[in-house]
C-alpha positions in Angstrom: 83.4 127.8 97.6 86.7 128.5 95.4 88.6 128.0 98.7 87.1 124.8 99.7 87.4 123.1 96.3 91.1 123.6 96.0 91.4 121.2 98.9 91.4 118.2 96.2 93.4 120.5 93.8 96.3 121.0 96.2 95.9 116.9 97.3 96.2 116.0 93.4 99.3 118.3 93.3 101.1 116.7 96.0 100.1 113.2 95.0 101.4 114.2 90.9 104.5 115.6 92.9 105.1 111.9 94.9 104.4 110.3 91.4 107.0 112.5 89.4 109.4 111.9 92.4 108.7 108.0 92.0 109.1 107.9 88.5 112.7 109.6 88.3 113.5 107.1 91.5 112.0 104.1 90.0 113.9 104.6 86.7 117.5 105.0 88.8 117.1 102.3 91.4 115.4 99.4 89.2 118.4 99.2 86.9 119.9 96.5 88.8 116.9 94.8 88.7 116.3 94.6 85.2 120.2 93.6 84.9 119.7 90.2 86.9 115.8 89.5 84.9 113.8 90.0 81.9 110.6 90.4 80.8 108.9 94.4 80.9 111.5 96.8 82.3 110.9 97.7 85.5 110.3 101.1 85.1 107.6 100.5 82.4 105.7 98.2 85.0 105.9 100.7 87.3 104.0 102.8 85.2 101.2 101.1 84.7 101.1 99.9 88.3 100.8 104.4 88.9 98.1 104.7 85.5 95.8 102.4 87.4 96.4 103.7 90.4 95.3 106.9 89.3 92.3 105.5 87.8 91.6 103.8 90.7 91.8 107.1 92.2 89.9 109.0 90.3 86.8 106.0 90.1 87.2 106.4 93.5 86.7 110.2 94.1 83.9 110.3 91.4 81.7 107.2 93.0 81.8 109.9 95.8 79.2 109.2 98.7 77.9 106.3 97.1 80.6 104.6 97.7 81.3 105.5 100.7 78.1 104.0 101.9 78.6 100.9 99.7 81.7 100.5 102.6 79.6 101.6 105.3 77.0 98.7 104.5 79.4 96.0 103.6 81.9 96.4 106.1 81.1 93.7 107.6 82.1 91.5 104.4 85.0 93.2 104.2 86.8 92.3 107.2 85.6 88.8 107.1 87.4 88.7 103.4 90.4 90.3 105.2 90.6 87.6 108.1 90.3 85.5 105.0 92.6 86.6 103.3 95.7 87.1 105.8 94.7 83.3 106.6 95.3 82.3 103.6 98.4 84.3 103.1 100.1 83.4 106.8 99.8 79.6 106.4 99.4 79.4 102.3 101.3 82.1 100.5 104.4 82.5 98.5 107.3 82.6 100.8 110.3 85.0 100.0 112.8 85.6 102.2 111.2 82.9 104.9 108.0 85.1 105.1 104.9 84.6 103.1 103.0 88.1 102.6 101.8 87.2 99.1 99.4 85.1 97.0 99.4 84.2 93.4 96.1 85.0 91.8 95.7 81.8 89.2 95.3 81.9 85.6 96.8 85.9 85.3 100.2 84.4 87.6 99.8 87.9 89.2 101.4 88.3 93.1 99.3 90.3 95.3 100.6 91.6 98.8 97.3 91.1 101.0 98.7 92.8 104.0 97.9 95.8 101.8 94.5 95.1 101.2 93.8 94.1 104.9 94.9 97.3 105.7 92.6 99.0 103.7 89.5 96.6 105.0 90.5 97.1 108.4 90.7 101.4 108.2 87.1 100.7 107.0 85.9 97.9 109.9 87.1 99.8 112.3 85.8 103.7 111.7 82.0 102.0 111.3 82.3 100.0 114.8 83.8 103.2 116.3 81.0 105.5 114.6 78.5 102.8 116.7 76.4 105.4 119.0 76.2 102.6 121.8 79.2 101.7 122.6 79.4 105.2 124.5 76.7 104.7 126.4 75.7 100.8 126.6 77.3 98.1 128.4 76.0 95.5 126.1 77.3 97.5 122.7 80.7 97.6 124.6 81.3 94.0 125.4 80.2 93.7 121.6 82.9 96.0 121.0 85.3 93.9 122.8 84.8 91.1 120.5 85.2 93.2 117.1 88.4 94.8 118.6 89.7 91.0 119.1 88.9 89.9 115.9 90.8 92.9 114.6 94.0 92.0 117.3 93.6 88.7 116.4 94.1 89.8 112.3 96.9 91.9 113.4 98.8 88.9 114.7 98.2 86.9 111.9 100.1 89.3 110.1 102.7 89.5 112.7 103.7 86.1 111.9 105.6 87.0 108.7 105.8 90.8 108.2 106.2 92.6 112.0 106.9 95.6 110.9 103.2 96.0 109.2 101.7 94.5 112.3 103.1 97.3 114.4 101.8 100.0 111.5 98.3 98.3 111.8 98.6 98.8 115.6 99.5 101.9 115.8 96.7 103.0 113.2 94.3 101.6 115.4 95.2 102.7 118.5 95.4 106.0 116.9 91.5 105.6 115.6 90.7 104.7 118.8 92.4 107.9 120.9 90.7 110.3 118.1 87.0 109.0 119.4 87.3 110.4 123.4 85.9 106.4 124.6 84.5 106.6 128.0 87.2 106.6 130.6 86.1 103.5 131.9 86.1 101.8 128.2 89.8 103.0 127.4 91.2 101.6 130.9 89.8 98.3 129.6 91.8 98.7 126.6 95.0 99.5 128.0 94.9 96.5 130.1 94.0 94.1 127.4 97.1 96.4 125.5 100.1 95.3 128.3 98.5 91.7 128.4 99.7 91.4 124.9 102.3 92.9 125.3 103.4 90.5 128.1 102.3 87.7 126.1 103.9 89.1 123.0 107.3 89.1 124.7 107.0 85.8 126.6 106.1 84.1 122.9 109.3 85.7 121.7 111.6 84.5 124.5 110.1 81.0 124.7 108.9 80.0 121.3 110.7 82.5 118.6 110.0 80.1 115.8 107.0 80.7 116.0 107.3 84.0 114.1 109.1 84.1 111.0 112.3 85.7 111.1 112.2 86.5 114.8 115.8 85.8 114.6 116.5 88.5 111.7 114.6 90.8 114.1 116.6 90.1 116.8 119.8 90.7 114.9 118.5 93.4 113.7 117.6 95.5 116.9 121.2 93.8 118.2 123.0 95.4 115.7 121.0 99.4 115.7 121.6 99.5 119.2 125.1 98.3 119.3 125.9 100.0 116.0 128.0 96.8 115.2 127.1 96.6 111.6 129.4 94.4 108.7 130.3 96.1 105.6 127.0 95.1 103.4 124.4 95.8 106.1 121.6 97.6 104.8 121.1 99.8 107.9 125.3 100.5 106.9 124.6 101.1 103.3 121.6 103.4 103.6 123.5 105.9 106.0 126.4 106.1 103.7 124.1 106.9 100.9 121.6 109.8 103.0 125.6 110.8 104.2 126.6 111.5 100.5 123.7 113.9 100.1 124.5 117.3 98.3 121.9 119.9 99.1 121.7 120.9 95.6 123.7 118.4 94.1 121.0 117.3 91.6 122.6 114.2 89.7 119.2 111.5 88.8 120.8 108.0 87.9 123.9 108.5 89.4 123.9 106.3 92.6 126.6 104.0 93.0 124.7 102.4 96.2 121.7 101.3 94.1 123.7 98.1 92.8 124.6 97.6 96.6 121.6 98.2 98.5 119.5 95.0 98.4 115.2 96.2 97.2 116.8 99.9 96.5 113.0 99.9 94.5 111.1 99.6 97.1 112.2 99.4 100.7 115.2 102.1 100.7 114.1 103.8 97.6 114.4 107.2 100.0 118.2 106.0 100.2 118.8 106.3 96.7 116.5 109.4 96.2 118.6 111.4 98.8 122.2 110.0 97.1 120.9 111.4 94.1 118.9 114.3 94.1 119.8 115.8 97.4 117.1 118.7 98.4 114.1 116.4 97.4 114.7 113.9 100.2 114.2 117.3 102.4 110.9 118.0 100.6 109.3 114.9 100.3 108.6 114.4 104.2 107.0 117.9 104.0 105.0 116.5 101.2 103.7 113.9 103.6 103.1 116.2 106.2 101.4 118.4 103.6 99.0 116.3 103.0 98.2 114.8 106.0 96.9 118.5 107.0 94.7 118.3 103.9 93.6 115.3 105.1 92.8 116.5 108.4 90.9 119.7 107.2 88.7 117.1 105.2 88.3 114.9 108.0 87.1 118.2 110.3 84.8 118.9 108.1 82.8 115.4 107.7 79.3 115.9 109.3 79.1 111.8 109.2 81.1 110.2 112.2 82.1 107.3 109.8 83.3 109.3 106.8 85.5 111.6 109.6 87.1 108.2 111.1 87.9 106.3 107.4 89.1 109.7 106.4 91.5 110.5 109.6 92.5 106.4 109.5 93.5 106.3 105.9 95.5 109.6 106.7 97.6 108.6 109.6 97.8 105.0 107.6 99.9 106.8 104.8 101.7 109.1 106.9 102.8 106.8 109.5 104.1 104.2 106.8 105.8 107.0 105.4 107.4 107.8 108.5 108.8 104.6 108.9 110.3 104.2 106.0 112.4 107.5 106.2 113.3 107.1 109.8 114.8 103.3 108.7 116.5 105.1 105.8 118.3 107.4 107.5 119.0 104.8 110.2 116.4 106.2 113.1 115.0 102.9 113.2 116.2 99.5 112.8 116.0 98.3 109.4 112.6 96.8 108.0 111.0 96.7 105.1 107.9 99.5 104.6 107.5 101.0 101.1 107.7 104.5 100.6 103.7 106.1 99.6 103.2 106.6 96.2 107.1 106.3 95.3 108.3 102.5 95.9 107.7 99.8 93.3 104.9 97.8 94.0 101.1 97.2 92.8 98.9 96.4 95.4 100.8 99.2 97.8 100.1 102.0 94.7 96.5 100.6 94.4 95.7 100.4 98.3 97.2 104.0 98.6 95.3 105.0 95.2 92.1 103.7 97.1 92.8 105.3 100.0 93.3 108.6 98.8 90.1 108.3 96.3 88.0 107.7 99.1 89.3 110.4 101.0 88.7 112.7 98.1 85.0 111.4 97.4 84.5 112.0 101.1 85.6 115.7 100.7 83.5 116.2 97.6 80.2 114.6 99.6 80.7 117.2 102.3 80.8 120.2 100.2 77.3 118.7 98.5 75.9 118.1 101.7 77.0 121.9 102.6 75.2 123.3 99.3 72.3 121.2 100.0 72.1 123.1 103.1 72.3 126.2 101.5 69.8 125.6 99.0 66.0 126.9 99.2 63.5 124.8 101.7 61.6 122.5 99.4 57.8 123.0 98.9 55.5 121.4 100.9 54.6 119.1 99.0 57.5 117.2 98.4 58.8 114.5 101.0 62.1 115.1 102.4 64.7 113.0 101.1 65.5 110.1 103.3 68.6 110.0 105.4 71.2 106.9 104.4 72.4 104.6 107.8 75.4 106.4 107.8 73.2 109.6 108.7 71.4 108.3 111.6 74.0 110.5 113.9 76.6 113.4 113.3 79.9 114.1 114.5 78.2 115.9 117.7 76.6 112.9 119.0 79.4 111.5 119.8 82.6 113.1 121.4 85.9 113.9 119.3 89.6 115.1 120.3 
């Protein structure tokens, strides 16, 4: 038991350790910031944007599996408010930097990036219609199938419109929920077809209608110049290089950048930039943070006896870990530049909430399995007493259905 529980222990270390990281980071590369606008320093929002995130967290871990099947249920509603939402957001939001990926919630004048949240609803829309028993063996569940996995595409594109780079995440989540389930052969062929059809339509709206896309052209430019390497002096894919390039191993110096004033959204989109100009050997150890955790992750998701709870916890994973990935390969220049906040260490609310969630649930997941395993443990009951009645999410188990 000692051995089991220290699971959440060593996840609460690692996400304290991201937070402490963030913290020294946020209070470097927001100076600028707070030079050029008043109001609440930076770093003081910041910190409340992490204090309720961690009590988002811990509400999170302690609803436990009661919460987990309050998502289970209402799913459903969940991805219909997301659809809703990016909407809303494509054709209505705040625009910044000729892309919308915000709303303004009236009355509190607070900005909300609803990409995040559709994220989240999306992890959870799409481990309950993969956790479906039919759809491995029924033709009808399939076609059903289909039709959620379009509606989920057909999100995905919505958010394409403004922020690409997010839409490709959210692909890549998916398709990676999708290859964790072993589909029927037949089922996954389907899927790769209806995959290079959008691709092929992808690339034929880019060629003959870029406008329709926000900054398709910035895109463009932007591939242009990482493959060319033809970058102008005040190029952020220029900038960040030079600052990873002036990286002492143990040169510890927080506060010290001279790129922060340079690097436009140091805060936030090449926060891992500044944290590698200025404290060297922790831009080695936060990827193996990430890493780190992910294996938690997956030893929680292993042990999930619920086919649902093992797919949210596995897609919430790879959802932090692959944004995290992204952002450090752009930083260091591996990728073209786009904008992807670092996990737990860039400025922004709705991304620290989102991840917060995330995390909680994964945590409350974790905490369920262990009861379930001491329930299992425990004496028969007597006779007498009627045995407890199993939730929806407990109609099958991870060995109903097939799993890489």
């Amino acid at each position: 038991m000692p051995r089991k529980t220290s699971i959440t222990l060593l996840v609460l270390i690692i996400y304290g350790l991201l937070i402490g990281i963030s913290l020294l980071a946020i209070n470097s590369s927001s100076v600028p910031l707070d030079l050029s606008s008043r109001g609440m320093p930076t770093l003081a929002r910041h910190f409340l944007f992490v204090l309720t995130g961690f009590v988002i967290l811990i509400g999170f871990m302690i609803w436990n599996g009661r919460g987990i099947n309050f998502f289970w249920r209402s799913a459903d509603f969940w991805f219909i408010v997301a659809i809703f939402l990016t909407f809303i957001t494509a054709f209505f939001g705040r625009e910044s930097n000729e892309a919308r990926r915000t709303i303004i919630i009236p009355i509190i004048r607070m900005s909300v990036n609803t990409f995040e949240l559709t994220k989240f609803f999306l992890i959870i829309y799409l481990a309950k219609i993969l956790s479906n028993k039919r759809i491995y063996e029924d033709q009808d569940a399939q076609k059903l199938f289909f039709v959620s996995l379009g509606l989920v595409v057909f999100t995905i594109s919505l958010v394409a419109l403004h922020n690409l780079s997010t839409a490709f995440l959210l692909l890549a989540v998916v398709y990676t929920m999708i290859w964790i389930v072993k589909l029927p052969e037949e089922l996954m062929k389907k899927i790769h077809l209806a995959i290079g059809v959008l691709v092929i339509l992808g690339l034929l709206v880019l060629v003959t209608k870029p406008h329709i896309i926000q900054r398709s052209s910035t895109w463009s430019d932007r591939i242009e110049k990482y493959i060319t390497g033809n970058y102008s002096s005040t190029d952020q894919g220029l900038l960040t290089k030079v600052a990873i390039a002036k990286t002492g191993f143990f040169d510890i110096k927080p506060g010290r950048s001279d790129l922060k004033y340079i690097i436009p959204l140091s805060y936030t989109d090449y926060i891992y930039a500044i944290i590698g100009e200025e404290m060297g050997i922790v831009a080695v150890i936060i990827p193996l943070l990430y890493l780190a955790l992910l294996f938690l992750i997956k030893r929680i998701s292993a042990r999930q006896r619920k086919p649902f709870n093992m797919l949210m916890v596995m897609g919430f994973g790879i959802s932090i870990t692959y944004q995290a990935i992204i952002h450090i390969l752009v930083n260091i220049g591996w990728l073209p530049e786009t904008g992807q906040p670092l996990p737990f260490i860039s400025l922004g609310g709705t991304s620290m909430w989102v991840n917060s969630a995330m995390l909680g649930l994964i945590l409350a997941a974790h905490k369920a399995s262990l009861q379930d395993a001491e329930t299992k443990k425990s004496p028969s009951q007597p006779v007498d007493t009627p045995e407890p009645q199993a939730s929806d999410n407990e109609i099958f188990t991870n060995q109903d259905i097939p799993i890489y």
